[in-house]
C-alpha positions in Angstrom: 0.0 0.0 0.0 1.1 3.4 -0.8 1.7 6.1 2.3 -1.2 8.1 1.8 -3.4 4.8 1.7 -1.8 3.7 4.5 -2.7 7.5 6.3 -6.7 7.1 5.0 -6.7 3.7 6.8 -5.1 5.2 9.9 -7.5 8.0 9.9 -10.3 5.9 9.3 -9.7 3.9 12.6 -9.8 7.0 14.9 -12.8 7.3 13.9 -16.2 6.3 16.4 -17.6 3.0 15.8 -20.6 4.3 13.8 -18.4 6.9 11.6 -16.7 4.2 10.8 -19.6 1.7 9.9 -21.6 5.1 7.8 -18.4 5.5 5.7 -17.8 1.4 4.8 -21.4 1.5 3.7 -20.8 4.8 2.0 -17.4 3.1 0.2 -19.3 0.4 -0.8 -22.4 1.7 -2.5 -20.0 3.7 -4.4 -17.8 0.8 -5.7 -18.2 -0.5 -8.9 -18.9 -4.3 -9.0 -15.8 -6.3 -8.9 -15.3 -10.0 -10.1 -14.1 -11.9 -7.4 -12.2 -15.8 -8.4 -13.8 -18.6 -6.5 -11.3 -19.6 -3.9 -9.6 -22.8 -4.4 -10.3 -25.9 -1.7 -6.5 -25.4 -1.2 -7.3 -21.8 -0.1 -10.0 -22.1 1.9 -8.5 -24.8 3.6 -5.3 -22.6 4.6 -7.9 -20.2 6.2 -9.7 -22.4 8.0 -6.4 -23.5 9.2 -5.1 -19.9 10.4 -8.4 -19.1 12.0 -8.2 -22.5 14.2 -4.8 -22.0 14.8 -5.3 -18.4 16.4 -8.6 -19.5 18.3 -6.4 -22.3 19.9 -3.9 -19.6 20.9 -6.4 -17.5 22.5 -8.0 -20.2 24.6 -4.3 -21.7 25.8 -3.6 -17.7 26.5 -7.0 -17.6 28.6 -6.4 -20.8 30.6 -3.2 -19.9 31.4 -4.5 -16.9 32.9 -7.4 -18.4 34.6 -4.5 -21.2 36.1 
């Protein structure tokens, strides 16, 4: 990403909750339609995998602090 992208992203995060929420809508109604490529099993599979992987890491982060 470029710096000033990087500065609309930053900027966009100090925004309130709902700010933020009223512009992604906003953004979004203003796109043009995009074609999106199916993922591939091989993909899917690799998220499924990440996402697992950082749920197990939260719950051995929580017990350990509950223990």
């Amino acid at each position: 990403m470029t710096p000033a992208t990087i500065e609309i992203l930053n900027a966009i995060e100090r925004l309130p909750n709902l700010e933020q929420h009223q512009l992604i809508v906003t953004l979004l109604r203003r796109m043009p339609a995009i074609e999106i490529d199916e993922l591939r099993d091989e993909e899917l599979v690799a998220c499924a995998e990440a996402i697992f992987l950082e749920l197990d890491q939260e719950e051995a982060r929580s017990t350990k602090l509950e223990g």
